[in-house]
N, CA, C, O and CB atoms as a CASP TS submission, in Angstrom:
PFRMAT TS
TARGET T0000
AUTHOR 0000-0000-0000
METHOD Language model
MODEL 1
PARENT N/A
ATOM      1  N   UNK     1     134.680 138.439 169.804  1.00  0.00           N
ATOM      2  CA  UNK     1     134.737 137.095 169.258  1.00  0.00           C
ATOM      3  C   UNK     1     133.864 137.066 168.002  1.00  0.00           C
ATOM      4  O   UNK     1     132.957 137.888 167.878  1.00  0.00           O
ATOM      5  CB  UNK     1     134.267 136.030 170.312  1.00  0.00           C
ATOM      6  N   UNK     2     134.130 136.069 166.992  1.00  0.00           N
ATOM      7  CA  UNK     2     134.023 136.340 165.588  1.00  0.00           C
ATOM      8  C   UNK     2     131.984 135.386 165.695  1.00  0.00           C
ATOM      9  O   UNK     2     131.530 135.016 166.777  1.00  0.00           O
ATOM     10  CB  UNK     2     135.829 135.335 164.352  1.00  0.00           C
ATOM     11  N   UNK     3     131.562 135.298 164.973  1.00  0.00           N
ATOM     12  CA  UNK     3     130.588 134.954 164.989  1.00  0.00           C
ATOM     13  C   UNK     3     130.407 133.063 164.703  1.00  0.00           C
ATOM     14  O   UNK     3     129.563 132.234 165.041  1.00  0.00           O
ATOM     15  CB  UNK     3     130.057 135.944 164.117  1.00  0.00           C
ATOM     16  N   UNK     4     131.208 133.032 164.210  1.00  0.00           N
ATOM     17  CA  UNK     4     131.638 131.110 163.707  1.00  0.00           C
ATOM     18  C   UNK     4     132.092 130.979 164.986  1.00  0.00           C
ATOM     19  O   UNK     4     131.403 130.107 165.516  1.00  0.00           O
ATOM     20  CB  UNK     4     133.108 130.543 162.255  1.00  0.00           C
ATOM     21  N   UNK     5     133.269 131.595 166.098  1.00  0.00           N
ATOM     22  CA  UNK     5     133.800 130.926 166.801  1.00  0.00           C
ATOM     23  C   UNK     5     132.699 130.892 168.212  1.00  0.00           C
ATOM     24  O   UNK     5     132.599 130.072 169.126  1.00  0.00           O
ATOM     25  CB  UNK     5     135.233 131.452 166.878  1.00  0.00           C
ATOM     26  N   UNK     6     131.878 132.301 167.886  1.00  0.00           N
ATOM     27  CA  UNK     6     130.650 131.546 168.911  1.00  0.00           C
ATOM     28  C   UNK     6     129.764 130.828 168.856  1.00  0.00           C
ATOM     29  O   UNK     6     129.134 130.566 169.881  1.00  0.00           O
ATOM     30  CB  UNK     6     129.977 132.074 169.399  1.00  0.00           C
ATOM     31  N   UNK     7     129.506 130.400 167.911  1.00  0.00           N
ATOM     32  CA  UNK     7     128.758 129.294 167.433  1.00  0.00           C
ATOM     33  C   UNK     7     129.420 128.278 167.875  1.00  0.00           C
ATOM     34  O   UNK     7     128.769 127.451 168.513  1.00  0.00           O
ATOM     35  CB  UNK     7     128.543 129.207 166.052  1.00  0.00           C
ATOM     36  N   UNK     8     130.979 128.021 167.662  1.00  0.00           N
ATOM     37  CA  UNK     8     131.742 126.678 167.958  1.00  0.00           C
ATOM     38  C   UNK     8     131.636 126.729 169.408  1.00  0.00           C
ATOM     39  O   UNK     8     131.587 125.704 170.088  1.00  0.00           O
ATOM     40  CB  UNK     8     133.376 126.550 167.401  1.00  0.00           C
ATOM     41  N   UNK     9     131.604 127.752 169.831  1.00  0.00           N
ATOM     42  CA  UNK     9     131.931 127.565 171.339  1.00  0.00           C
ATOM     43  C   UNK     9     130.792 127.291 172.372  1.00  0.00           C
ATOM     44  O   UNK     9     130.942 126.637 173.404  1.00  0.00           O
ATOM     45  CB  UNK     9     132.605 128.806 171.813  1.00  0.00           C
ATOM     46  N   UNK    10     129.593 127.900 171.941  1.00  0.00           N
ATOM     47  CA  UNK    10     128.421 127.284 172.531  1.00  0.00           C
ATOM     48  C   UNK    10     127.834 126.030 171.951  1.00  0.00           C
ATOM     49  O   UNK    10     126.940 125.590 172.675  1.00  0.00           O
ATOM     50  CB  UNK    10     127.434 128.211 172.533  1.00  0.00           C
ATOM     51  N   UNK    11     128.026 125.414 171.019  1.00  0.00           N
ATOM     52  CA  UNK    11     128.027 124.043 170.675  1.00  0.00           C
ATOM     53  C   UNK    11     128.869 122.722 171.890  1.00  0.00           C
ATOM     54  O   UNK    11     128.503 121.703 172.476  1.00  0.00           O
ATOM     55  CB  UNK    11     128.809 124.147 169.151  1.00  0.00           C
ATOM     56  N   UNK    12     129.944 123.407 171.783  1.00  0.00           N
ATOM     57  CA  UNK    12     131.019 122.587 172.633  1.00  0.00           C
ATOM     58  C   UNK    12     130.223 122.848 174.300  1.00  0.00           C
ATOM     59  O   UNK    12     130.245 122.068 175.253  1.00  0.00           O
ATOM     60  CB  UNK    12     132.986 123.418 172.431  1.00  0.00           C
ATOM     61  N   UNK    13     129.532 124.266 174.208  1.00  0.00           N
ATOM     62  CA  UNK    13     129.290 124.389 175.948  1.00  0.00           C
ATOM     63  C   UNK    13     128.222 123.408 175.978  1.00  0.00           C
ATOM     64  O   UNK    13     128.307 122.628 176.927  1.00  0.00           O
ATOM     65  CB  UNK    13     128.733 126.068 176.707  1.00  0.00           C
ATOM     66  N   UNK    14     126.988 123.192 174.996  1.00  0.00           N
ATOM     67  CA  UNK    14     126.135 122.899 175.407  1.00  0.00           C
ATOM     68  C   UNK    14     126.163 121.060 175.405  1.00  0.00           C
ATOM     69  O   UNK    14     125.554 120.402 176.249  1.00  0.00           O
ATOM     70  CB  UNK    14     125.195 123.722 174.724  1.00  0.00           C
ATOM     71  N   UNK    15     126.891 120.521 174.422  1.00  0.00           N
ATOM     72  CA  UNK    15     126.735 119.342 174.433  1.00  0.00           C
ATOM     73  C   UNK    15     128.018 118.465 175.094  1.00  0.00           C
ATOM     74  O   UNK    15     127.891 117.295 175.456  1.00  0.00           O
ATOM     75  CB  UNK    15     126.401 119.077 173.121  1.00  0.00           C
ATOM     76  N   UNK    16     129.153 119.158 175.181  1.00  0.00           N
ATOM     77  CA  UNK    16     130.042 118.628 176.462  1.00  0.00           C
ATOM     78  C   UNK    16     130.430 119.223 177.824  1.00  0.00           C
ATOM     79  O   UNK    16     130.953 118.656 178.784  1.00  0.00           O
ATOM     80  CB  UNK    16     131.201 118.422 176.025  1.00  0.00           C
ATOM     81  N   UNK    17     130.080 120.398 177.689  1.00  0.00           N
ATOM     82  CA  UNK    17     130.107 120.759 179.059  1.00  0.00           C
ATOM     83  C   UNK    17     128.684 120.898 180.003  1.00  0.00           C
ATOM     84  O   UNK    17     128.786 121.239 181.181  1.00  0.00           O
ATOM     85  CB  UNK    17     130.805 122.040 179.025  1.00  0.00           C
ATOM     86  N   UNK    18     127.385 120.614 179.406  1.00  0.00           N
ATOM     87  CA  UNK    18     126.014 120.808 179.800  1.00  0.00           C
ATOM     88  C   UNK    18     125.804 119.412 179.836  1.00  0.00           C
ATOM     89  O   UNK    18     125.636 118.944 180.962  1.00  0.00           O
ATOM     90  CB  UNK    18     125.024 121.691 178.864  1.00  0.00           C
ATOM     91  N   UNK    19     125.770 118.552 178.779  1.00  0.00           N
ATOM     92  CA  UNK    19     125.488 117.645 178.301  1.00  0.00           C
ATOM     93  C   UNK    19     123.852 117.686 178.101  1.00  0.00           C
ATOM     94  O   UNK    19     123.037 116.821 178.420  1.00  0.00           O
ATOM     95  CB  UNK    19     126.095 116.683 179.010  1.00  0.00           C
ATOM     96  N   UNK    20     123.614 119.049 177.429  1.00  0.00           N
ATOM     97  CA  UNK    20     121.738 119.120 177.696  1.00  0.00           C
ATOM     98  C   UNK    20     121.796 118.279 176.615  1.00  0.00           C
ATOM     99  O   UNK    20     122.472 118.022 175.618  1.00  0.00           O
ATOM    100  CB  UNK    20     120.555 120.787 177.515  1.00  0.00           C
ATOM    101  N   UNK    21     120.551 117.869 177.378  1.00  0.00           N
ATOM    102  CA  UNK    21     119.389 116.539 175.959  1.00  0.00           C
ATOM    103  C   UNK    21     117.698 117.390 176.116  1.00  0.00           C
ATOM    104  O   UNK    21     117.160 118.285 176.768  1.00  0.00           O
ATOM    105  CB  UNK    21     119.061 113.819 176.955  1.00  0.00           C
ATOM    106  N   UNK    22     117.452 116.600 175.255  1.00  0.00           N
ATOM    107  CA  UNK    22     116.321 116.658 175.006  1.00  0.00           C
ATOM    108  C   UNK    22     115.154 116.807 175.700  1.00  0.00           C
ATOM    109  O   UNK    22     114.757 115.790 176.269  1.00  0.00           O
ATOM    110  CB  UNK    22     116.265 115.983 174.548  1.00  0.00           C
ATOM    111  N   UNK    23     114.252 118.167 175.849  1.00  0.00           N
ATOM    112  CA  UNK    23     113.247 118.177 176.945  1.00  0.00           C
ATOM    113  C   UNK    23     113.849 119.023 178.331  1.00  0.00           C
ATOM    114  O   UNK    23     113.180 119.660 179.144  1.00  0.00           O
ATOM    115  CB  UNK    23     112.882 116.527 177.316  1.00  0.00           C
ATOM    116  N   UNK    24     115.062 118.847 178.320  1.00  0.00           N
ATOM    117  CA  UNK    24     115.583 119.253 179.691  1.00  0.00           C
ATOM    118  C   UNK    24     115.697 121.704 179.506  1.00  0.00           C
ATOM    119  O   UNK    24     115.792 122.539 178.607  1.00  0.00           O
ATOM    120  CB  UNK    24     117.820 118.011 179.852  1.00  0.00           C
ATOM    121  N   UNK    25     115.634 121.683 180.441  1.00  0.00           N
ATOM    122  CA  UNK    25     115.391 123.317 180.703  1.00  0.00           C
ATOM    123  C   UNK    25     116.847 123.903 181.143  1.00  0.00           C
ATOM    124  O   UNK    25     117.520 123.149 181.846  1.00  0.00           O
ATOM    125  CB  UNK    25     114.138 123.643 182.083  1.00  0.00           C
ATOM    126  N   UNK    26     117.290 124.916 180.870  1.00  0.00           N
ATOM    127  CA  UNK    26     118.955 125.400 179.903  1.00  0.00           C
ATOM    128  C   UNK    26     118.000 126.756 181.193  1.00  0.00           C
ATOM    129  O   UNK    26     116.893 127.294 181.195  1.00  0.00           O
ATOM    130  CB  UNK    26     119.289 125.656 177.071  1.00  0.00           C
ATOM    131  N   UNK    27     119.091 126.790 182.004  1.00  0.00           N
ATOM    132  CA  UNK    27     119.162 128.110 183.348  1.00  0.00           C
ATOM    133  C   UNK    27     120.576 128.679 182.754  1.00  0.00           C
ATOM    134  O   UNK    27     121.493 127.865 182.640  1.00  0.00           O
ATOM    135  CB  UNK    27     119.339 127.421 185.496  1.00  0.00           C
ATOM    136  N   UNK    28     120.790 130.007 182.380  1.00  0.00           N
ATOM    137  CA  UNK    28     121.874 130.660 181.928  1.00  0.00           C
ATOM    138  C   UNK    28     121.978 132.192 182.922  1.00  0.00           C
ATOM    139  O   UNK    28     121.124 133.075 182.840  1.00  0.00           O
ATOM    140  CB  UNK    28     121.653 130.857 180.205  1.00  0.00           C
ATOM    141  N   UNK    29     122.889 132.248 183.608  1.00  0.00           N
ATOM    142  CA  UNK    29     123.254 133.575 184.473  1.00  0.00           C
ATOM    143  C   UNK    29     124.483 134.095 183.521  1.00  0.00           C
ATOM    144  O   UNK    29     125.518 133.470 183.293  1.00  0.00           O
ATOM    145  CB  UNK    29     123.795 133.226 186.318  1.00  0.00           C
ATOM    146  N   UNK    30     124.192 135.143 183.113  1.00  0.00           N
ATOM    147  CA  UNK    30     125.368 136.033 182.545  1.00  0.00           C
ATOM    148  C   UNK    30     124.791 137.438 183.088  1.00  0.00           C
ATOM    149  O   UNK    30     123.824 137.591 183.834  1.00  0.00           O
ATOM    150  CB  UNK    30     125.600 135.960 180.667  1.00  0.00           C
ATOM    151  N   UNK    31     125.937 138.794 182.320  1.00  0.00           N
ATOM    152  CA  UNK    31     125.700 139.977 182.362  1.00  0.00           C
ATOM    153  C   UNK    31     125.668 140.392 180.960  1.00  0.00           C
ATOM    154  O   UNK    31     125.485 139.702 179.957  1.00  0.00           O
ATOM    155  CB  UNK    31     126.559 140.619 183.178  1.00  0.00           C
ATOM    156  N   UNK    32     125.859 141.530 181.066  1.00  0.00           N
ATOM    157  CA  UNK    32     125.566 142.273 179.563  1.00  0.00           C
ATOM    158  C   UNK    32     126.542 142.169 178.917  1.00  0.00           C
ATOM    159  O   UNK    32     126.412 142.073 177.696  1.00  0.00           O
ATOM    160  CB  UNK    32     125.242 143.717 179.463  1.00  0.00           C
ATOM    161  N   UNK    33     127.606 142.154 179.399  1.00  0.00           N
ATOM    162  CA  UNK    33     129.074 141.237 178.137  1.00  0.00           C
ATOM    163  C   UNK    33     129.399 140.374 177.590  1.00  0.00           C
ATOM    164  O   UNK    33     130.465 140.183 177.004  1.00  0.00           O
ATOM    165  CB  UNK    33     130.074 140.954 178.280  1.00  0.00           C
ATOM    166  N   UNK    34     128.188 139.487 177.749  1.00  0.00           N
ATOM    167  CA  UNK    34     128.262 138.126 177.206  1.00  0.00           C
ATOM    168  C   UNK    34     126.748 137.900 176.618  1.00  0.00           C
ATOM    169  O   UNK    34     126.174 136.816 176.725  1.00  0.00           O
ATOM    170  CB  UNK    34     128.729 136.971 178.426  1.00  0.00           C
ATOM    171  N   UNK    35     126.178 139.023 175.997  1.00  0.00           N
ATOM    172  CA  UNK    35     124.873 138.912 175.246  1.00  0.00           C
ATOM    173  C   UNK    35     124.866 138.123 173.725  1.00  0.00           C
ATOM    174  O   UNK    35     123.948 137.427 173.293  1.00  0.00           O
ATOM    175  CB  UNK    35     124.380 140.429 175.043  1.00  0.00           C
ATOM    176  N   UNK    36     126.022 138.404 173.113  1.00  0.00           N
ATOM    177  CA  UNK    36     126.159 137.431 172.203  1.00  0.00           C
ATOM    178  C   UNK    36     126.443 136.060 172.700  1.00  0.00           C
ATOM    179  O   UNK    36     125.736 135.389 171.948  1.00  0.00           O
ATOM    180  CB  UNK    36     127.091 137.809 171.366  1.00  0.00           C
ATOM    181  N   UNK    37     126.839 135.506 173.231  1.00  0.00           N
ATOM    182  CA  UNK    37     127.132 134.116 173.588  1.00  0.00           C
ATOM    183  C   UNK    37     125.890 133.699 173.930  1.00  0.00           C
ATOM    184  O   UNK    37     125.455 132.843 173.160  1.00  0.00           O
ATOM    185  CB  UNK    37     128.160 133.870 174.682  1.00  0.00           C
ATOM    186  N   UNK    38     125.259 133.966 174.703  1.00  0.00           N
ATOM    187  CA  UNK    38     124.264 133.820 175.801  1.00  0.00           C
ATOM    188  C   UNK    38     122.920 133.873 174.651  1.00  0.00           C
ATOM    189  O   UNK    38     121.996 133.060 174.683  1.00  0.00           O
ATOM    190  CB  UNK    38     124.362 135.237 177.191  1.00  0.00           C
ATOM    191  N   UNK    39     123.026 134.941 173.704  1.00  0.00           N
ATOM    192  CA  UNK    39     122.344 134.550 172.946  1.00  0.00           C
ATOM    193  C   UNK    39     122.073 133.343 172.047  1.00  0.00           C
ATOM    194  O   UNK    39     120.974 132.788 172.051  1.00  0.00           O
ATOM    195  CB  UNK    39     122.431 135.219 172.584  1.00  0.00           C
ATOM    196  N   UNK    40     123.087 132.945 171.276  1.00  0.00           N
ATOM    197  CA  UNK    40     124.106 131.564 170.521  1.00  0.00           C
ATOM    198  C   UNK    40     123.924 130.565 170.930  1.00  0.00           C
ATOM    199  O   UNK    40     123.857 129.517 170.287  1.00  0.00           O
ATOM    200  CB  UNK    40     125.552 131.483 170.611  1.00  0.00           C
ATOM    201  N   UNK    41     123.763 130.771 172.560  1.00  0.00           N
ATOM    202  CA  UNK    41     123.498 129.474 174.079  1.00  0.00           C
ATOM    203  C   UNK    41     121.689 129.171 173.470  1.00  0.00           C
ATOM    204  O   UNK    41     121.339 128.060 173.071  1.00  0.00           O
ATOM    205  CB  UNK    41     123.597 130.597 176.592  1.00  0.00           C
ATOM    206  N   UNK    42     121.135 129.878 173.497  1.00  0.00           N
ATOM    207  CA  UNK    42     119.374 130.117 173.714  1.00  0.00           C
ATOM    208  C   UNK    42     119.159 129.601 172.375  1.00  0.00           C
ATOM    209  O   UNK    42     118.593 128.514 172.263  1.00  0.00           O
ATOM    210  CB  UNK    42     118.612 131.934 174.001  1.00  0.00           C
ATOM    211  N   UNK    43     119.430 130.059 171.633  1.00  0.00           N
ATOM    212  CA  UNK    43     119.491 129.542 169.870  1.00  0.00           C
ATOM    213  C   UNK    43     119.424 128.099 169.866  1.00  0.00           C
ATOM    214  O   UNK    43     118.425 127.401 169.691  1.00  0.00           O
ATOM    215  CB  UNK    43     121.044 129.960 168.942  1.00  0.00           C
ATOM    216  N   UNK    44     120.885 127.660 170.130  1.00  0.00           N
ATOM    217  CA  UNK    44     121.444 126.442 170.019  1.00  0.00           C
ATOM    218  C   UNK    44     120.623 125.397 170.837  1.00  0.00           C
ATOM    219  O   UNK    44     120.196 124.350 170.351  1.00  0.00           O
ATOM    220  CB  UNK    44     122.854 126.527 170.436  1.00  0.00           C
ATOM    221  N   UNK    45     120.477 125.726 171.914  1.00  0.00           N
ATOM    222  CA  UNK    45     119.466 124.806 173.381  1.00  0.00           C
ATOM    223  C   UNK    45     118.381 124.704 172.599  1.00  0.00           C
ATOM    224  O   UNK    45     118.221 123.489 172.485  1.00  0.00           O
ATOM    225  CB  UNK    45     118.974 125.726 175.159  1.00  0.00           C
ATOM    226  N   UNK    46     117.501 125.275 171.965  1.00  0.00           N
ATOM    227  CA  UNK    46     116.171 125.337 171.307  1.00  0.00           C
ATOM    228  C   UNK    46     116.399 124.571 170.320  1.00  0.00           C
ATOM    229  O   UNK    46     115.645 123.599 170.366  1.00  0.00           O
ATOM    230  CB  UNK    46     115.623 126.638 170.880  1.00  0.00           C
ATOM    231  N   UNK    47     117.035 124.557 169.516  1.00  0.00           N
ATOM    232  CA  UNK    47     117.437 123.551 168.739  1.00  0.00           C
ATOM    233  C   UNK    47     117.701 122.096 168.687  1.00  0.00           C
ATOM    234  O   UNK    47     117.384 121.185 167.921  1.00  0.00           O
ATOM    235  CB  UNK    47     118.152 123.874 168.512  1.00  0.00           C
ATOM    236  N   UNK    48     118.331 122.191 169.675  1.00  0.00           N
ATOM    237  CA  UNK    48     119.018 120.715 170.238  1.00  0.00           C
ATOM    238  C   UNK    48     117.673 119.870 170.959  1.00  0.00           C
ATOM    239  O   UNK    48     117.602 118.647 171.082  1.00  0.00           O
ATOM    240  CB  UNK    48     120.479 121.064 171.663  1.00  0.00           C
ATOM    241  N   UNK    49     116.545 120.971 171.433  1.00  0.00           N
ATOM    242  CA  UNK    49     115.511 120.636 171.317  1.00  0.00           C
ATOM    243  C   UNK    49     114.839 120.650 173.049  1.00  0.00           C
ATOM    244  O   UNK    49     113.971 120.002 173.633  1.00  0.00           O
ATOM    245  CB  UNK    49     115.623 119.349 170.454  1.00  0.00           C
ATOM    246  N   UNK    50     115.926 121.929 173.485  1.00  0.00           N
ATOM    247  CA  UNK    50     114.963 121.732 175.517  1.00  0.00           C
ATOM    248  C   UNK    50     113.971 122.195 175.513  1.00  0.00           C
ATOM    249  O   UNK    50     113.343 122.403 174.475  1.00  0.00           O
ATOM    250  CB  UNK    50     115.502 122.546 177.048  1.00  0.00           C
ATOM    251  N   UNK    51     113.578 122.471 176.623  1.00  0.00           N
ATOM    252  CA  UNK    51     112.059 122.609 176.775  1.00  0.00           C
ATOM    253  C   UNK    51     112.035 124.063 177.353  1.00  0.00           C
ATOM    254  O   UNK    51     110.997 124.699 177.538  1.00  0.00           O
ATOM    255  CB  UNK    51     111.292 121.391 177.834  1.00  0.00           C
ATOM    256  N   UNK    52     113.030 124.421 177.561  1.00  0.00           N
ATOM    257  CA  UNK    52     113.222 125.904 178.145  1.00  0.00           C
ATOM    258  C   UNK    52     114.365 126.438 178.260  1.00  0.00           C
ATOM    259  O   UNK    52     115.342 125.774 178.609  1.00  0.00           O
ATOM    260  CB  UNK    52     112.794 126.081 179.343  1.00  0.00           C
ATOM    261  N   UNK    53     114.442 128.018 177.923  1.00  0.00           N
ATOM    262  CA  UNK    53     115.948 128.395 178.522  1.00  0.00           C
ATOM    263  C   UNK    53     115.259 129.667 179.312  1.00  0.00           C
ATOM    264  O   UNK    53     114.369 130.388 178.863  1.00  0.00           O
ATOM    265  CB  UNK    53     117.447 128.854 177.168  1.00  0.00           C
ATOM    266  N   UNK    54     115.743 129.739 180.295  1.00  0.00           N
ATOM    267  CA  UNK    54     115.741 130.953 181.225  1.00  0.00           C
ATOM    268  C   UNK    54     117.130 131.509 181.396  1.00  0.00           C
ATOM    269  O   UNK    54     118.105 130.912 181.853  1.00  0.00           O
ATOM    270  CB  UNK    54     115.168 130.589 182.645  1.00  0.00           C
ATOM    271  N   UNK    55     117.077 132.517 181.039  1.00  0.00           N
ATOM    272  CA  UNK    55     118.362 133.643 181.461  1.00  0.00           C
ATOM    273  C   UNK    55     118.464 134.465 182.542  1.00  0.00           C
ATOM    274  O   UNK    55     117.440 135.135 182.681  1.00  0.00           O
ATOM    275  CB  UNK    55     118.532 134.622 180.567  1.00  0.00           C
ATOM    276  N   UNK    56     118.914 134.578 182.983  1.00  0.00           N
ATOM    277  CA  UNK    56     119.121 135.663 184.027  1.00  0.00           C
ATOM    278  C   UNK    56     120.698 136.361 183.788  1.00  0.00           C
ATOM    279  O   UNK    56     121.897 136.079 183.810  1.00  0.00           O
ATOM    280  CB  UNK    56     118.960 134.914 185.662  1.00  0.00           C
ATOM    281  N   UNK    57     119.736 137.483 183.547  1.00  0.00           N
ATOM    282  CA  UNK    57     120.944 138.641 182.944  1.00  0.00           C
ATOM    283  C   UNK    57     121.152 139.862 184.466  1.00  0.00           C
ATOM    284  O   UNK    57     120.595 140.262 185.488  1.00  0.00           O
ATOM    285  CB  UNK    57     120.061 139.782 181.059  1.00  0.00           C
ATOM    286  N   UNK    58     122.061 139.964 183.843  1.00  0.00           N
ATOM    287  CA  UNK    58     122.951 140.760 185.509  1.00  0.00           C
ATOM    288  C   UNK    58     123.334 142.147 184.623  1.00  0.00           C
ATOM    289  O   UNK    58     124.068 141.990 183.647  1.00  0.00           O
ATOM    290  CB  UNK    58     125.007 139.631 186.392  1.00  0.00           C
ATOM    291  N   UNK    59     122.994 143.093 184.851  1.00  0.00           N
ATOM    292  CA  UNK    59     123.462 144.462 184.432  1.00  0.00           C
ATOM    293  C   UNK    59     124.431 145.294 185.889  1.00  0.00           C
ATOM    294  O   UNK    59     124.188 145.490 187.080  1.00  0.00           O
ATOM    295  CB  UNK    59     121.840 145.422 183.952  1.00  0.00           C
ATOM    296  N   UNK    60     125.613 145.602 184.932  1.00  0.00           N
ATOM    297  CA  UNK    60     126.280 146.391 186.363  1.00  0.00           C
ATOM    298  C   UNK    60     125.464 147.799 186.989  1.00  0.00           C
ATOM    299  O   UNK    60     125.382 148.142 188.169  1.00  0.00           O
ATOM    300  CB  UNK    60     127.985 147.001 185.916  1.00  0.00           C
ATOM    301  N   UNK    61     124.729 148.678 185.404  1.00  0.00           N
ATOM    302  CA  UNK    61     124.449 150.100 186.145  1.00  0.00           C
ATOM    303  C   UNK    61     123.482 149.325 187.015  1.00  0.00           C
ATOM    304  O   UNK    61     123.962 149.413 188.145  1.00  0.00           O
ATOM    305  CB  UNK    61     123.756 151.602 185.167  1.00  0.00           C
ATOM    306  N   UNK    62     122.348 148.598 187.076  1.00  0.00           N
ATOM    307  CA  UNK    62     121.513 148.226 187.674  1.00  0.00           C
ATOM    308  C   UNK    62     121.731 147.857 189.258  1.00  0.00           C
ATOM    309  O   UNK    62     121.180 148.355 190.240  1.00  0.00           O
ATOM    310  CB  UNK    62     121.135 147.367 186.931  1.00  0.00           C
ATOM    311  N   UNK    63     122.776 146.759 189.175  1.00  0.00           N
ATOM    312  CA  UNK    63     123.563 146.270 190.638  1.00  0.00           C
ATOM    313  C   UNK    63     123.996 147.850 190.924  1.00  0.00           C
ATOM    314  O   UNK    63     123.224 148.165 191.829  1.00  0.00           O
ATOM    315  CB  UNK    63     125.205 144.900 190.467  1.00  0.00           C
ATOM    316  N   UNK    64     124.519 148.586 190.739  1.00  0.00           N
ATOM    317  CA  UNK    64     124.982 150.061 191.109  1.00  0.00           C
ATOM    318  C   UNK    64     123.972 150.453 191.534  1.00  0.00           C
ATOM    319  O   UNK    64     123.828 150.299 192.746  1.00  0.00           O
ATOM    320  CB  UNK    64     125.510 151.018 190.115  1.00  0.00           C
ATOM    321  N   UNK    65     123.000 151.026 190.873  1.00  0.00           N
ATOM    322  CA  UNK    65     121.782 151.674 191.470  1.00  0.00           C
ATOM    323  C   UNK    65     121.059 150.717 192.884  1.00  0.00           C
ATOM    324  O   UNK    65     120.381 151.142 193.820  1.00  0.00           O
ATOM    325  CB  UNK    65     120.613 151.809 190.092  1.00  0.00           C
ATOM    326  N   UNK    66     121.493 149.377 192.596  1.00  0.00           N
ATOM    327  CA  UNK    66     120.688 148.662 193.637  1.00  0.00           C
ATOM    328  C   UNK    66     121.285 148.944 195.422  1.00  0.00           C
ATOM    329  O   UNK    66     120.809 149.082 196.548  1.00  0.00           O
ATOM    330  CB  UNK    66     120.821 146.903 193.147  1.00  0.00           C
ATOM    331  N   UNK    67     122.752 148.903 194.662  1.00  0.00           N
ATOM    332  CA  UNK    67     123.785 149.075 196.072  1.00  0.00           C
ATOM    333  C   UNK    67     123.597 150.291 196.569  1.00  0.00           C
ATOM    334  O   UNK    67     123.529 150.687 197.732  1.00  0.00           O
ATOM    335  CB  UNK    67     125.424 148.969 195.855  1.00  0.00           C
ATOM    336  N   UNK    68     123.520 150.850 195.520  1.00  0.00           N
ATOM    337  CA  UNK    68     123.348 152.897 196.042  1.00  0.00           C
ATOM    338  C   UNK    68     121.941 153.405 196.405  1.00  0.00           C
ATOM    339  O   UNK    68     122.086 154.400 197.115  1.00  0.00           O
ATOM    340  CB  UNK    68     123.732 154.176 194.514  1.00  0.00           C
ATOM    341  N   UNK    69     121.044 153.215 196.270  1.00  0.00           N
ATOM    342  CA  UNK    69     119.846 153.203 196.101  1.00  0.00           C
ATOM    343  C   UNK    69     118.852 151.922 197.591  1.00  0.00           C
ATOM    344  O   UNK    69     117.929 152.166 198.369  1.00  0.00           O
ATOM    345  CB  UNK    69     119.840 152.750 194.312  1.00  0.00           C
ATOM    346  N   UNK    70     119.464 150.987 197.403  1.00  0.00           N
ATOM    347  CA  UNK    70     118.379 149.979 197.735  1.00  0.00           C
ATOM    348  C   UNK    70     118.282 149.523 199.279  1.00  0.00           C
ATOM    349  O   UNK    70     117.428 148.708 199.629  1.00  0.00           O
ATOM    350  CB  UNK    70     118.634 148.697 196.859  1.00  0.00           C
TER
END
């Protein structure tokens, strides 16, 4: 995805599908295929002016090693 259209698209996530305002704290679960977005997400939320974004990123080798391993 092109770099304008992720910009458009985490705009649209954050203020009609989140409806974050102001002060409020932005919880984001992705994996490693969606590091640009997720990034764009964190950008944009800071901007718009929350008070936090926490990510929680999901890696597959990791879940692999966890299943095989843990």
């Amino acid at each position: 995805m092109n770099e304008n259209r992720i910009r458009k698209y985490a705009k649209v996530l954050l203020k009609v599908g989140v409806n974050l305002q102001k002060g409020q704290i932005l919880l984001l679960q992705t994996n490693t295929d969606a590091l640009d977005i997720a990034r764009e997400l964190t950008k944009q939320a800071f901007e718009m002016g929350a008070k936090d974004v926490i990510v929680h990123l999901e890696d597959p080798y990791i879940e692999h090693f966890r299943a095989k391993y843990g």
